[in-house]
N, C-alpha and C positions, 0 to 999 in steps of 0.2 A: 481549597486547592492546595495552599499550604500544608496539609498534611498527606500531600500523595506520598505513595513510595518507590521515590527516585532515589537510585544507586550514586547519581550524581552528584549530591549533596556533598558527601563526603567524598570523592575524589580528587584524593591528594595527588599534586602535580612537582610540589618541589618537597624533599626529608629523603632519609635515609630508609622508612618502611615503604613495604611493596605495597603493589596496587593490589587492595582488595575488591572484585569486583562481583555483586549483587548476585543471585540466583533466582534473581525475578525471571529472570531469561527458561530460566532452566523448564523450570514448568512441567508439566507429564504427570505421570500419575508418581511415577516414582525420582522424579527433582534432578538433579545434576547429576547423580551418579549415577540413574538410566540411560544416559546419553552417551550411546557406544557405537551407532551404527554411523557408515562413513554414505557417499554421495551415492557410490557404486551399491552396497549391500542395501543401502533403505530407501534409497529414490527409485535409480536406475532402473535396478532388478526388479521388484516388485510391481514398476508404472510400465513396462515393458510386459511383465507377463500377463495382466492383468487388461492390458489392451489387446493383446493376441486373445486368449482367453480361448474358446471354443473355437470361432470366427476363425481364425487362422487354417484351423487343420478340417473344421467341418463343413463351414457356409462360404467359401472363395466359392465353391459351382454351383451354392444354391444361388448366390448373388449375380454370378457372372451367367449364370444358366437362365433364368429371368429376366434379369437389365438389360443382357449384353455389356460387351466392353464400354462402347461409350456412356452409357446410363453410367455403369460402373461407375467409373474413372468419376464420373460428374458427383455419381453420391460421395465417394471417396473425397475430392475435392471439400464440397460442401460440407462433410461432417468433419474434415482437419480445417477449414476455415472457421469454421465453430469451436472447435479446441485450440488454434492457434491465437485466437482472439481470447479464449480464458487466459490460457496459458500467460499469456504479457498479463494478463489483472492478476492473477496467480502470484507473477515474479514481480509485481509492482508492491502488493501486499504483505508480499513474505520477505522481502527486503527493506520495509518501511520498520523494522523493531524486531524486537526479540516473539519469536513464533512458540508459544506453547504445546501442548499436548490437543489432540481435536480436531487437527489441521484444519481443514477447509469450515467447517463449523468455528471453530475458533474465530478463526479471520472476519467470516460473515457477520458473527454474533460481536464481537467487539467493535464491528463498524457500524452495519444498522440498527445494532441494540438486541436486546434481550427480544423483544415482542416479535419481531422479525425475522431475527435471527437464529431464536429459538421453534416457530413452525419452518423455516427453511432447514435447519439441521435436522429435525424430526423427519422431512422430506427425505433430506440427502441420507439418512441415515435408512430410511423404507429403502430407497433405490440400490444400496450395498449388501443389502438384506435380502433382496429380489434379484439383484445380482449375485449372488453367492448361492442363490437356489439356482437361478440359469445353468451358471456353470456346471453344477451338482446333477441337473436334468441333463446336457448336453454330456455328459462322462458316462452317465448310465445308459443313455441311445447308443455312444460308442462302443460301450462294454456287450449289449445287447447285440450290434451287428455283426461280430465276432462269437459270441459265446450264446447267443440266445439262441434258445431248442426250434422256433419257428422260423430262423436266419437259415437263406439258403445257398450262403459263400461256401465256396467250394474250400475254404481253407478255416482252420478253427473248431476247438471241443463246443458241442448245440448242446452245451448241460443245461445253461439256465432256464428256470421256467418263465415266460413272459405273461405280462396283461396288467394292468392297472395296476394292482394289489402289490404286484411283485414289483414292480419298475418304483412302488414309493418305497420299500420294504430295501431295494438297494439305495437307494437315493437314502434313504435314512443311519443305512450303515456306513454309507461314504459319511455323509455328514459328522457322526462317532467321530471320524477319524481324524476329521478337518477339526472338529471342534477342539478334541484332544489336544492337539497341534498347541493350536490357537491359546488353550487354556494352559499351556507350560511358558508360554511367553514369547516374547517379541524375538527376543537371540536364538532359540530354533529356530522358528519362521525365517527369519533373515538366512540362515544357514538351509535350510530345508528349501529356501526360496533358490539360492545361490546352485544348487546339486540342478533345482525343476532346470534353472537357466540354463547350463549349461545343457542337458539332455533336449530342452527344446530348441535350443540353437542346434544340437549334433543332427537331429530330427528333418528340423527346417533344411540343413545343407544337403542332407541325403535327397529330400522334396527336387530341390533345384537343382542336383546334381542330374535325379533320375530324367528329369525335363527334357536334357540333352540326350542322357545315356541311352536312353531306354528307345526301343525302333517301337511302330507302329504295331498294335496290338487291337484283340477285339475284349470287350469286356463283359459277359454275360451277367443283365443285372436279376435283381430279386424281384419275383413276379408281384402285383400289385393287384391288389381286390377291386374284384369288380360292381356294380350297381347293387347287383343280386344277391354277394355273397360267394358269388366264383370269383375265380383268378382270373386275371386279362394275361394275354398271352406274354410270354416271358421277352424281355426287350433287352438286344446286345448295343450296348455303347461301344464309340471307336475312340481309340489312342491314335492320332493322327502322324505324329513329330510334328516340327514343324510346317506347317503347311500351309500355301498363303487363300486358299481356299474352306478352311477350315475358319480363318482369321474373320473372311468377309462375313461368312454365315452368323458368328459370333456378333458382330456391331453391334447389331437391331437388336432393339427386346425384344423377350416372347412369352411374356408372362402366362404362366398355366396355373394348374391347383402344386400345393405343396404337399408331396405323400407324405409326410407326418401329420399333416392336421385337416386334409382333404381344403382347405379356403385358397379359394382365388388370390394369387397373389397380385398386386398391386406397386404403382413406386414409393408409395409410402410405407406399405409393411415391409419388402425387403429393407429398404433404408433404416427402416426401424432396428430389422434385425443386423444390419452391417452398424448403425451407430452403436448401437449394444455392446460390440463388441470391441468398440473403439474409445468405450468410457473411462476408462483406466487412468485418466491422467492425475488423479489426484489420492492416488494411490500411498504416492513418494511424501502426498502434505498429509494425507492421514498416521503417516507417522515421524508426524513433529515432535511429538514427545518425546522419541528415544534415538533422534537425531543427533548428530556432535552438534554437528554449526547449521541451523533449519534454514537461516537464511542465505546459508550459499548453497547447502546444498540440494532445497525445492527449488528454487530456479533451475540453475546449473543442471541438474538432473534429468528435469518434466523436461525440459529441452531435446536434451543428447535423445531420451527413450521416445518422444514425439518424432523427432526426425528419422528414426531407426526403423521404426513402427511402417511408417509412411511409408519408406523407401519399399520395404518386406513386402506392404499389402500391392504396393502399386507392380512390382516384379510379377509376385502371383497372379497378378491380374488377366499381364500381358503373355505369362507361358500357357499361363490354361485356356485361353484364347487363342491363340495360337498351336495348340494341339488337342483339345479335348471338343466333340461335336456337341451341340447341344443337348442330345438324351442321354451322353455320358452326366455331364452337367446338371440335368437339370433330375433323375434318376437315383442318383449316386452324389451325395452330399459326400462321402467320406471317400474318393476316388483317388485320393493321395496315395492310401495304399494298395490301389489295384494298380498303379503303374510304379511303384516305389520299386529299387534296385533289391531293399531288402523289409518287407512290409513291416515287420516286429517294431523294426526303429520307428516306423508312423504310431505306431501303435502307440510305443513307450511318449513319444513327444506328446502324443492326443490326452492319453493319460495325466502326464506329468505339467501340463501347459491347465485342462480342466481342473486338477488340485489345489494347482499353487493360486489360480485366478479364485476360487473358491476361500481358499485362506486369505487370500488377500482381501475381498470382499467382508470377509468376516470380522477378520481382525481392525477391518479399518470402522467397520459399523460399530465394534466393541469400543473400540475409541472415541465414536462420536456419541456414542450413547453417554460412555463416563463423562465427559466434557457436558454434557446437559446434563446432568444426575448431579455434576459437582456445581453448577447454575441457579441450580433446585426449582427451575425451572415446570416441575410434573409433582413435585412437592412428595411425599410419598413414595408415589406410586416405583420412582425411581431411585429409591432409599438404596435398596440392592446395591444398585449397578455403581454404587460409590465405592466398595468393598475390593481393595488391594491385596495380593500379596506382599510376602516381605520383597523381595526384588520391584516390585512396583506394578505387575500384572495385572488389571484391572478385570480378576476370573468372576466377578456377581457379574458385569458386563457383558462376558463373552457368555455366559450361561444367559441370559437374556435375550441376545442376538442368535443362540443355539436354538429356542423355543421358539423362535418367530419365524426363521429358516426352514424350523420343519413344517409349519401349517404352510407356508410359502409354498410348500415341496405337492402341496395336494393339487395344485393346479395340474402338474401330470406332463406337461409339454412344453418344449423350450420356446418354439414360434409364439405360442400362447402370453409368456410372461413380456416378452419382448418387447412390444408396443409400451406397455407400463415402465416399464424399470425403464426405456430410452426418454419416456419424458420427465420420469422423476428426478434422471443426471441434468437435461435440459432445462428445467425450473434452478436446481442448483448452479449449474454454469450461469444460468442468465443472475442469480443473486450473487456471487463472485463479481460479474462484471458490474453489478448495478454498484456493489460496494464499491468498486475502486472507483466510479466512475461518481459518486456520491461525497467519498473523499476529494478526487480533482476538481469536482463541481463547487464543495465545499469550501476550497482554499485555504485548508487548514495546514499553518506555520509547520506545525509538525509530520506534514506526508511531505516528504524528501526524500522516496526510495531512491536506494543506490541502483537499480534497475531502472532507465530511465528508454526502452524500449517499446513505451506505449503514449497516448492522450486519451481526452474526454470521446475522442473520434470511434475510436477500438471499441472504448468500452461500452460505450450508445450503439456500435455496431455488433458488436457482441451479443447484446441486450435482445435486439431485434431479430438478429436473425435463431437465435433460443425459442425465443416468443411464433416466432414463423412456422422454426420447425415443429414445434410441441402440436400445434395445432392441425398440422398438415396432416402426422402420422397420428394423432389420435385426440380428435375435438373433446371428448367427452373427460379425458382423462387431461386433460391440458386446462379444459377448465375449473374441473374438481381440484386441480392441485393450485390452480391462483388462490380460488375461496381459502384452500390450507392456509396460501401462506398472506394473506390478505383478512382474513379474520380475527386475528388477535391485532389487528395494526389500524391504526387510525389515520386513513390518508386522507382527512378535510373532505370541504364542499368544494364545487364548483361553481355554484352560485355565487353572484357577488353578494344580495344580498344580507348573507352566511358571512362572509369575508370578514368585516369587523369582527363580529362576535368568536371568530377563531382565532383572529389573530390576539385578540383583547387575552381569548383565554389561555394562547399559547404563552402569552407573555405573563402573564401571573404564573405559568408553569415552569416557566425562565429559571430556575433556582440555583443564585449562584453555589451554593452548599455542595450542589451534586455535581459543577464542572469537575473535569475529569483534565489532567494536567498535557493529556497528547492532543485536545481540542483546542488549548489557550490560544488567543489572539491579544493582538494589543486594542481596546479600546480605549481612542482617545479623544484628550480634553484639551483642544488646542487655544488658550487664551492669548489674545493679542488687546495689544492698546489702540491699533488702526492699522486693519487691514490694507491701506494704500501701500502703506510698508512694512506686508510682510505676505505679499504675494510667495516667493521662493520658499520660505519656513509653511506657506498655506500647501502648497505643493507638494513637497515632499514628505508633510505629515500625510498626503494623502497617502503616499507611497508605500510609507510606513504600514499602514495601518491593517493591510492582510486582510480585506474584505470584513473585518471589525468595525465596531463602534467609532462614527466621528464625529467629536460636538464642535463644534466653531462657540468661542465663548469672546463675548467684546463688554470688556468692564466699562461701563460710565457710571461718576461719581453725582451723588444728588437724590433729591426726591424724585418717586417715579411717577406721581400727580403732575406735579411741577414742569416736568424735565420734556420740555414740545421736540426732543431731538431723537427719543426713543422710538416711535416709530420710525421716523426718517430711516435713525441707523437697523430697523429691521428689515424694512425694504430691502435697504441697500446689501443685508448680509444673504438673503433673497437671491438679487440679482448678481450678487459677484458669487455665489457656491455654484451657479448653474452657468457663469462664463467660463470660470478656470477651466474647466469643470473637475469637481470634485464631488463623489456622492457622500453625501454629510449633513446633520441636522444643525442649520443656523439658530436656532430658537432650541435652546438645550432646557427640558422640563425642570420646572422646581424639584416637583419627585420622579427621576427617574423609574421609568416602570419595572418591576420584578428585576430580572440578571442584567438587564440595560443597562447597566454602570458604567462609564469611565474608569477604567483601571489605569491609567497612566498618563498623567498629566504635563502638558507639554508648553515651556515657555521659550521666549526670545532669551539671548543674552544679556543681562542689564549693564552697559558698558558706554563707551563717549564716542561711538559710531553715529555720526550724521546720519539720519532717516531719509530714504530715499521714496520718493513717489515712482513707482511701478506702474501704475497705471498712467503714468504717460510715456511709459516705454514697453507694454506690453497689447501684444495685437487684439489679444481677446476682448482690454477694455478701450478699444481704437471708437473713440467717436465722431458720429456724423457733425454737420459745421452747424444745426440748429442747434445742437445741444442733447439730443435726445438718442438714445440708442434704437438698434434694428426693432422694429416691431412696436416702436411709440411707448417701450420704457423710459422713464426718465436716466437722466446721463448719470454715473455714478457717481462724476463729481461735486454732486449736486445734493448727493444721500450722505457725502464721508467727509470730514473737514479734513484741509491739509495737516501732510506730514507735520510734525513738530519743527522749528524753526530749530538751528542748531543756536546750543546755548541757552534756549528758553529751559524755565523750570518744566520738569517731569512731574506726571500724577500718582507718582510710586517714588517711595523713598528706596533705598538702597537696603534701610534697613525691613519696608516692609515686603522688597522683592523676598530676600532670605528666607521671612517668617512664612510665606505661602508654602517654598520649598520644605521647608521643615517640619509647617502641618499638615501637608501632601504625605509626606511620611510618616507622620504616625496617626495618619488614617490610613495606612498601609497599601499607601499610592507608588506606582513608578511615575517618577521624573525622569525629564528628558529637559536638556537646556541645552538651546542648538544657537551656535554663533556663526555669523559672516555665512550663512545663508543664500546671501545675496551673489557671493563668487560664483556658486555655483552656475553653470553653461547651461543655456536653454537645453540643449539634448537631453540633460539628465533630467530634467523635469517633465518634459512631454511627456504623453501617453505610449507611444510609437517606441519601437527598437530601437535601444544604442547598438544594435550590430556593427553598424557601420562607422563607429563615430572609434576614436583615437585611443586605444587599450588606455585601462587605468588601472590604478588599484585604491580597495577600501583597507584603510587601516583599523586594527580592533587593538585596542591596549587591556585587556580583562583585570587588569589586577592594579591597584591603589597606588599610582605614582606617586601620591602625595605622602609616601613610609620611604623612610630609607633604605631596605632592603627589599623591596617591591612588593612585601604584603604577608601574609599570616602563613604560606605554601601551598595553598590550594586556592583553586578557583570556586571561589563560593557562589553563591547565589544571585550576587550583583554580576559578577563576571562572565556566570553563563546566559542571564537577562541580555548582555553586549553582543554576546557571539548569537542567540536566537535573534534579534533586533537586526544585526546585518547581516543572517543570510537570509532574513525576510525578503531586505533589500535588495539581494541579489535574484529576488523570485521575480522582480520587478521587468520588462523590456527594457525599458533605457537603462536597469543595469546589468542585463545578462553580458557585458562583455568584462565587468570589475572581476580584479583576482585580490581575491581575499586574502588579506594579511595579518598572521595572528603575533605579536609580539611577547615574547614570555622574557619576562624579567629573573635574571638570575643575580644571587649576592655574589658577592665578590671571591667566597671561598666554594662554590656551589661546581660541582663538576656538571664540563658540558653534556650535552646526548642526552643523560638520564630524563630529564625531566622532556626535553622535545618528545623522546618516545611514548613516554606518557598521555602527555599532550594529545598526540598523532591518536593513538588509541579510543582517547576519548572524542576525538573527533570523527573516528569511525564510526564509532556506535551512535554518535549523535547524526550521520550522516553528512557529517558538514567536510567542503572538499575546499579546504584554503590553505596557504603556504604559511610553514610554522618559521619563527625566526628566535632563535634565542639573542640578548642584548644583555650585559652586564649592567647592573642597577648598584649604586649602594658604595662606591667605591673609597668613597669619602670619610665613612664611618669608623669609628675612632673602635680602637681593637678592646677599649675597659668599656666598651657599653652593653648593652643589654642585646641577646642576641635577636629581641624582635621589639617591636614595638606596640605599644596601645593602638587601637584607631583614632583615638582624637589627640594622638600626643601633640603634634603639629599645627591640627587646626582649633585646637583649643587652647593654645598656648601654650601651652606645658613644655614646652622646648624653646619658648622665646620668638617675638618676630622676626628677628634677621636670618635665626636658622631656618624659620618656616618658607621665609624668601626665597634662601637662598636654593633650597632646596626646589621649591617651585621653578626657577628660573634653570635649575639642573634638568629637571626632566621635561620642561619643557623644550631646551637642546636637545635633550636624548631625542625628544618624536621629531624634530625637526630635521638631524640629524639623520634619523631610517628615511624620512620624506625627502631629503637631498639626493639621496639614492635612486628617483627616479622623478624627480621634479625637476624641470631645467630654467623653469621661469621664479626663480628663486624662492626663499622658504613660506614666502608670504601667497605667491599665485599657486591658484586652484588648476592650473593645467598646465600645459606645457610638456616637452620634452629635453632630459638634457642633450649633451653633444653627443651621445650614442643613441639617444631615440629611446630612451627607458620611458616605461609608463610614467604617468602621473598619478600621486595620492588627491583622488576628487574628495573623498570625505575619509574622517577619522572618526575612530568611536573612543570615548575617553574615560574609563571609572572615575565619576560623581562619589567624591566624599560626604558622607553626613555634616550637613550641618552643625555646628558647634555647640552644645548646651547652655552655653551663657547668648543670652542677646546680644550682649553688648560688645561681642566679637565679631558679629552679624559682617559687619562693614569689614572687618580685618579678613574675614572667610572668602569675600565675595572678592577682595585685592587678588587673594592667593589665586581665587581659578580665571580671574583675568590675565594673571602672570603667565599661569600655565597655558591657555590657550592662546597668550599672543604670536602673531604672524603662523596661524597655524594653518591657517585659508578653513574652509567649510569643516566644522567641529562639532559632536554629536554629544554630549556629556550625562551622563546617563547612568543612575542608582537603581536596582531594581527590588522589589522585597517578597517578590512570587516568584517560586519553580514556574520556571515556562519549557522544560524538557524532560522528555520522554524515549526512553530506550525499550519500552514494551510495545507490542502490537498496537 
C-alpha cells in the first residue's frame, strides 16, 4: 500500500513554492491537456441530445397513440425513476475522486473490479453501439418519409429508391459521416454538438409554438399494405386544437400492430422503445476524459439535462393528447411536421437531433472500448483500440465501434433493435447502482462524496427496479445479459456446507500486497491490561475502526500450562465483546489469516490516573443479586480481577510501555495512544445518534507540536493518518453533530492566508468538510538557529531536557488555549459550554512523535507526552506510517 500513487504525499502546505498538484486526476486518453470541455458543452449538451434522440421528434404518437396519456405519463414516470435513481449513484461516484477517461465503465470497473467490471463495460459499451445504429435507422426512416420514391406526402422530392438494400446503403453513408466526426475528435463533436443543440431546441419551440398556432386540420395519411399485397384504403388523421374530447379518447390505451414492423404492440415494447430513447444520461460521464472538473461537472450536468429532458417529454405528451386523434397518432409517427407552422424546421431538428444522438452514442462507445483496451482486459484482440492521436483522439477505437455499428445497421428496423439496446442501458444502470451501493455497503473510510444526495435505500432501489424492468420488456435478453455479466465473476455458494471452504479460501486470497490505498481501513489491535477499566478506550476503538479488523488483546504474564486464570479471562473477553457490544475477535490468532492483520495498534495512556471499575457503573454489565448474568452466564466480576489499587506496582514498566510503541513502528504499525477516555459522556459512546445531544467539536493538530516551528511544511503521512482517523469519526452517529477542527501551525515569520488556502484545497480533494484555523507556533525561537529542526532533536535530547519541557508545556497551552475557545467547564472538562454557549472540544487528535533511538530516554519521552497531554480532557495521540488517502476514483 506504501507505494500507491498518491499526489498527497508531497503536498506542501507551508514554503514559499506553489502547490504542485498530481495529474493522476487527469486521466483520458490524452491527460491534462485534453481537458477543455466545460459543464454546458460536455455534459449538458451532449446528455440532452442524446435522450431526445429519435424519440423526441418520431415516437411521442407512437407512444402516446398506443399507451394513451395515462399509460404514457406512467411509462414516463417509471423510466425517469429509473434514471433518477442512477443519476444520484452517478453524482455519488463521480464526486467520490478524481474521474478518468471511460466514464461510466470507469467508475464500474474500479469499484467491482476488473472481472465485473470489465463484462459490464463490454455490455454498456454493445448498448452505445446499438444505440448509435437506432439513431442511424430512425434518420434514415425520416429521410425516407420525405424523399423516398414509394412515400406518398404530398410535399418533398420521391427520388430515393427504397427496400432493404437501400435503407442499409443509406444507413451506412450517414454512419461515414458520423464516424468522420467522431474520428477528428472530441472538440468538433462538442462544437458540432453545440450547432445540433441549438437547431433542435429552435425545432422543439417551433413544435410547441405550432400546438397553439396552428387551427384544426385534416391530415391525409400514407396508405398501408394489405394481407394480400394490396393497399388498405387511404386513412385521414384529424388535428384537433385543443379539444377536451379529443383529450378523453386519448387516456385509454389502444394498442394495435406498428406499421413499421407489422408486431403487435404491447406495454412492454412501446416502453422499451420510449426508454431507448430516454438512455442518454451517461452521455455527459462518457466524456470524462476531456472534461475540465468531471467531478462537478457529471453531476451538475446529468442533472440540469435530466430535468430539461422530463419537463420536454412530459409537455409533448399533454399537447398531442390534447389535439391529435388517435389515427393521426398511431399512423403517423412523424406528425410534427404535418401540423408544424413551418415543416423544414421539423425536418432540420429530426435530422440534426438523430446525428448528434448518433455521434454521441459513438463517441462515448469509442471511449469505453479505449478504457478496456487500456485494462488489457481482451488481451490482444483489443491491442487497436489503445492507438491515440497526437491531440489524444482515441481514432483504433472509433474505427472499432465504426465496424460493429455497421453489422448493428443489418438489423434494418428501429422498433426491432429497441427491446435489446433498452436492456443493455438497464443491466448498466443496475451495475452503477450496485457499485455505489457496494461502496455504502462496504463502508469504506475513503467513499466521502461531496454529493451526498443519495443511501444504500436508492441504490438497492435502483438495483431492482433495472432488474424488473429488463425482464418485463424482454426475458430472454435480460437474462442472456446476467450470464454476460455473471460469468467471469465468482459470486460463492449458498450452501452452508460450501461456506467454510469459501471463506478459508477467500481469506488465503486476502493479499495485503494488492490493497489498493482508496479501500484502507484501520484495523485494530486493541491491547488493555483489564478490560474493567477500559470499557470507554473498548468503545470508541470500536468507533474507530470503519467496519475493519478489531482484535481485543488482554496480556497476562506467566506460563500458559500453569496459568488456571486464562480461560477464566477468555470467557470473560467472550462475554463482555457481545455486552458492550462491539463486533471484534476477543481471541486474536497466533497466525493471523492472509490480509487479516492488525495495522494499527491501540494502547491506553501510561500515566498515574487511578483505574476506575466501569463495570459497576455501566448498564450493560448491571448484575442480577445471585451473581449471575441474563441467560445463567456467569457474572463478569467473577471472570476479571479488580481494577489495580492506586499506588500498587503495575505489570508494565514505563520503560517497556515505550518499547512496544517503538516496535509497533518498525513493524510498520500505526499507533494510537488514547488518554482520559474515561471523560468522555455516555452519548458519544452509544450506538444511537448524537443529533440531539450539545454541538461539539473534534480537534485535529496534524503536524509535530513537539518542533519548534510546528514541523518540516508539509503535512506528511502521520498528519494525513490524523485527518483520515477523525473523519472516520465523524462517519460515526454519535458524532454526526462534531465540527471539525483543523489547527495549522504557523512560524512566526510565515505569512497568514497562504498556507489556510492550501490547506482548504487539499481538503477539498480529500473531501473532508472541517474549519481551518491558523495559530502561530514557534515564537520563542532564537533568530541564530537553524531555520527547522531534526525530528528527534527534542525528544532525543539533542536540545537538553528543560528546553524539551519547556517546550512541551508551550504547546500544550497552545491546544488548550484553542480548547478555551469553546469549552466553558474549564481546560481539563470534556464538555460544557462557556458563557456564550460555544461548543465544546470532546476529543483532540494529537501528532505522536517517534519514539527516541536511545532506550534510555524511554522514560524522558514518555514525561514529554504526559506534559503535552495534560488537562487536555479526552486525547487521541496518533503516528501513522501508511498513505490512508486517496484523491482518484
Amino acid at each position: 500500500m506504501a507505494s500507491e500513487n498518491s499526489p498527497l504525499l508531497a503536498y506542501r502546505l507551508l514554503g514559499d513554492e506553489g502547490v504542485a498538484f498530481s495529474a493522476n486526476g487527469a486521466g483520458g486518453p490524452g491527460g491534462a491537456s485534453a481537458r477543455k470541455l466545460s459543464t454546458f458543452l460536455g455534459v449538458v449538451v451532449p446528455t440532452v441530445l442524446s435522450m431526445f434522440s429519435i424519440v423526441v421528434f418520431l415516437r411521442i404518437g407512437f407512444v402516446v397513440g398506443h399507451a394513451g396519456l395515462l399509460q404514457a405519463l406512467a411509462m414516463l414516470l417509471v423510466a425517469y425513476f429509473i434514471l433518477a435513481l442512477t443519476v444520484l449513484s452517478v453524482c455519488a461516484i463521480a464526486t467520490n475522486g478524481a474521474v478518468r477517461g471511460g466514464g461510466a465503465y470507469f467508475m464500474i470497473s474500479r469499484t467491482l473490479g476488473p472481472e465485473v467490471g470489465g463484462s459490464i463495460g463490454l455490455m454498456f459499451y454493445l448498448a452505445n453501439v446499438c444505440g448509435c445504429a437506432v439513431s442511424l435507422l430512425g434518420l434514415v426512416e425520416a429521410v425516407l418519409d420525405v424523399f423516398g420514391a414509394d412515400s406518398t406526402g404530398s410535399s418533398g422530392l420521391h427520388v430515393l429508391p427504397q427496400g432493404y438494400g437501400w435503407s442499409l446503403l443509406y444507413g451506412s453513408l450517414l454512419l461515414g459521416l458520423v464516424g468522420g466526426v467522431c474520428t477528428l475528435g472530441a472538440g468538433l463533436y462538442a462544437r458540432a454538438s453545440f450547432l445540433t443543440f441549438l437547431l433542435v431546441s429552435g425545432s422543439l419551440a417551433s413544435v410547441l409554438v405550432s400546438f397553439v398556432a396552428v387551427g384544426p386540420r385534416s391530415i391525409p395519411l400514407t396508405p398501408r399494405p394489405g394481407p394480400n399485397g394490396s393497399s388498405l384504403p387511404p386513412q385521414v388523421g384529424h388535428f384537433t386544437g385543443f379539444n377536451s374530447s379529443t383529450l378523453k379518447a386519448n387516456l385509454g390505451a389502444g394498442y394495435a400492430k406498428d406499421y413499421t414492423t407489422g408486431a403487435m404492440m404491447t406495454f412492454a415494447s412501446v416502453f422499451a422503445v420510449l426508454f431507448n430513447g430516454c438512455t442518454g444520461i451517461m452521455a455527459g460521464a462518457n466524456m470524462s476524459g476531456e472534461l475540465k472538473d468531471p467531478s462537478r461537472a457529471i453531476p451538475l450536468g446529468t442533472i440540469v439535462a435530466v430535468t430539461y429532458t422530463f419537463f420536454i417529454y412530459t409537455l409533448l405528451f399533454f399537447l398531442s393528447s390534447f389535439t391529435c386523434d388517435r389515427t393521426l397518432l398511431q399512423e403517423d409517427y412523424g406528425f410534427f411536421r404535418a401540423i408544424s407552422l413551418w415543416p423544414p424546421l421539423v425536418l432540420i431538428g429530426i435530422y440534426a437531433t438523430s446525428l448528434s444522438a448518433s455521434m454521441s452514442s459513438l463517441i462515448g462507445a469509442s471511449r469505453i472500448l479505449h478504457a478496456l483496451a487500456q485494462d488489457d482486459l481482451f488481451g490482444v484482440i483489443l491491442a487497436p483500440a489503445k492507438v491515440v492521436s497526437r491531440t489524444g483522439n482515441p481514432w483504433g477505437a472509433v474505427l472499432y465501434s465504426w465496424g460493429l455499428v455497421q453489422l448493428v445497421l443489418l438489423a434494418g428496423k428501429l422498433n426491432t433493435l429497441a427491446a435489446v439496446v433498452t436492456v443493455f442501458y438497464l443491466v448498466a444502470y443496475a451495475a452503477v447502482d450496485l457499485s455505489c451501493l457496494s461502496l455504502e455497503w462496504a463502508s469504506a473510510p475513503n467513499f466521502r462524496p461531496t454529493f451526498s444526495l443519495f443511501s444504500w435505500h436508492t441504490c438497492l432501489l435502483g438495483v431492482a427496479s433495472c432488474l424488473l424492468m429488463m425482464f418485463l420488456i424482454s426475458p430472454g435478453a435480460a437474462g442472456g445479459s446476467l450470464l454476460l455479466m455473471g460469468g467471469p465473476s465468482s459470486w460463492g455458494y449458498v450452501s452452508q456446507a460450501l461456506l467454510f471452504h469459501q471463506v478459508r479460501k477467500y481469506l488465503l486470497r486476502l493479499d495485503v500486497r494488492k490493497d489498493h490505498v482508496k479501500f484502507w481501513r484501520p484495523q485494530l489491535l486493541l491491547l488493555v491490561g483489564n478490560p474493567r477499566g477500559a470499557l470507554p478506550l473498548l468503545r470508541l476503538a470500536n468507533q474507530l475502526k470503519k467496519g475493519g479488523l478489531y482484535v481485543l488483546g488482554h496480556v497476562t504474564l506467566g506460563d500458559l500450562g500453569e496459568s488456571p486464570s486464562w480461560a477464566r479471562v477468555s470467557v470473560g473477553w467472550s462475554w463482555s465483546a457481545s455486552l458492550i457490544p462491539v463486533r471484534s475477535f476477543p481471541h486474536p490468532p497466533s497466525l493471523p489469516p492472509g490480509g487479516m492483520k492488525p495495522n494499527t495498534l491501540v494502547l491506553g495512556f501510561y500515566d498515574d490516573a487511578a483505574p476506575q471499575d466501569h463495570f459497576l457503573t455501566d448498564p450493560a454489565f448491571s448484575e442480577a443479586a445471585d451473581g449471575t448474568q441474563e441467560g445463567g452466564s456467569p457474572a463478569l466480576s467473577t471472570l476479571f480481577p479488580p481494577p489495580r489499587a492506586p499506588g500498587s506496582p503495575r505489570a508494565l514498566s514505563p520503560q517497556d510501555y515505550v518499547a512496544t510503541v517503538a516496535d509497533a513502528l518498525k513493524m510498520n504499525k500505526n499507533v494510537v495512544l488514547a488518554r482520559a477516555c474515561g471523560a468522555l459522556p455516555p452519548e458519544r459512546l452509544s450506538r444511537g445518534s448524537g443529533g440531539t445531544s450539545q454541538p461539539h467539536h473534534v480537534d485535529v493538530w496534524p503536524l509535530n507540536l513537539l518542533r519548534p516551528r510546528g514541523g518540516p511544511g508539509y503535512v506528511d503521512v502521520c498528519g494525513l493518518f490524523l485527518l483520515q482517523m477523525a473523519t472516520i469519526l465523524g462517519m460515526v452517529p454519535a458524532w454526526h453533530s462534531a465540527r471539525l477542527r483543523i489547527f495549522l501551525c504557523l512560524g512566526p515569520r510565515e505569512a497568514p492566508g497562504a498556507a489556510e488556502g492550501r490547506l482548504r484545497a487539499l481538503l477539498s480533494q480529500l473531501r473532508i468538510r472541517a474549519e481551518v484555523q491558523e495559530v502561530v507556533w514557534g515564537e520563542g525561537a532564537g533568530a541564530g538557529e537553524p531555520e527547522e529542526e531534526e525530528e528527534g532533536d527534542f525528544v532525543n535530547g539533542r536540545r537538553g531536557d528543560a528546553e524539551a519541557e519547556a517546550l512541551a508545556s508551550s504547546a500544550n497551552a497552545l491546544v488548550r488555549a484553542q480548547q478555551g475557545r469553546g469549552r466553558g467547564g474549564g481546560p481539563g472538562g470534556p464538555e460544557g459550554g462557556d458563557g456564550e454557549g460555544g461548543p465544546a472540544t470532546a476529543l483532540t487528535f494529537l501528532y505522536l512523535p517517534r519514539p527516541p533511538a536511545d532506550p534510555a530516554r524511554y522514560t524522558r519521552y514518555l514525561a514529554l507526552l504526559e506534559t503535552l497531554t495534560r488537562d487536555l480532557g479526552p486525547t487521541l495521540l496518533i503516528h501513522g506510517v501508511t498513505p490512508v488517502t486517496c484523491t482518484d476514483l
